[in-house]
N, C-alpha and C positions, 0 to 999 in steps of 0.2 A: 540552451537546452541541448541536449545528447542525443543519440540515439534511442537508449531507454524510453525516455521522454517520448517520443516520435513512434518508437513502437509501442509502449500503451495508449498514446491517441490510436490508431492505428484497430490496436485488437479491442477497444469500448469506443468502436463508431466516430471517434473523435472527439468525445468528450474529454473535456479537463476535468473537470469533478467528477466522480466515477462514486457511483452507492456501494457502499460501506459490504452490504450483500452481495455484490457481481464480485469485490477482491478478495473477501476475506478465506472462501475454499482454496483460492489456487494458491493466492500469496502468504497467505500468514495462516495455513492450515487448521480451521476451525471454520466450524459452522456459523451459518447469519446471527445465529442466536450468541452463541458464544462469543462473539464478534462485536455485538449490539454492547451487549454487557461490560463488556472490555472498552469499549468507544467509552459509555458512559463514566468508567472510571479514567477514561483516559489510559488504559495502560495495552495501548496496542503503540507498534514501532514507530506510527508516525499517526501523527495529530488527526482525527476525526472532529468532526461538527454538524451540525443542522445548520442547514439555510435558510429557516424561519425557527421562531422560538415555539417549539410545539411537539410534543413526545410522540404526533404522528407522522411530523416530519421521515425522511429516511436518514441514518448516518451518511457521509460522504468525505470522499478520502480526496484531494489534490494530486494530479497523476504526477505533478511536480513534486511533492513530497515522496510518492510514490516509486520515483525512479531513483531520488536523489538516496534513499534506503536502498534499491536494490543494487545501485550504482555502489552505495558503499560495502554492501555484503559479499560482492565481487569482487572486489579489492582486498577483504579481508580472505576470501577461501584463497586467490591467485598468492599472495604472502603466504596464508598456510602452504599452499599445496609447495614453491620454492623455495621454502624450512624444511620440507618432508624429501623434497626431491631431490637434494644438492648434493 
């Protein structure tokens, strides 16, 4: 694991599985709600799930998967920005 990795332990106490609610404002801009919704179809950037089978469950994101999407969204603007820049 990366740095990313290391810094989202870091900024959610050190958790690896991090609630679906604590990422979804800062990282994938949208509300708990909107969020929830989206887990449930599955169509947020990286994979969500409950860790018991039960709709009171909370969503919960893998800070692993979590870095390995921001790790690649960085890679994509650094290429955009060195097409713009050259």
């Amino acid at each position: 694991m990366g740095p990313t990795y290391f810094g989202l332990l870091a900024e959610f106490d050190g958790r690896a599985e991090i609630p679906l609610e604590e990422v979804a404002p800062r990282y994938f801009g949208v509300n708990a709600r909107t969020a929830s919704a989206r887990a449930a179809a599955q169509a947020l950037p990286v994979p969500a799930y409950r860790a018991v089978d039960s709709q009171k469950s909370p969503w919960l994101v893998s800070a692993g998967d979590l870095a390995g999407y921001l790790d690649q969204r960085k890679a994509e603007a650094r290429q955009w920005w060195a097409a713009v820049n050259e």
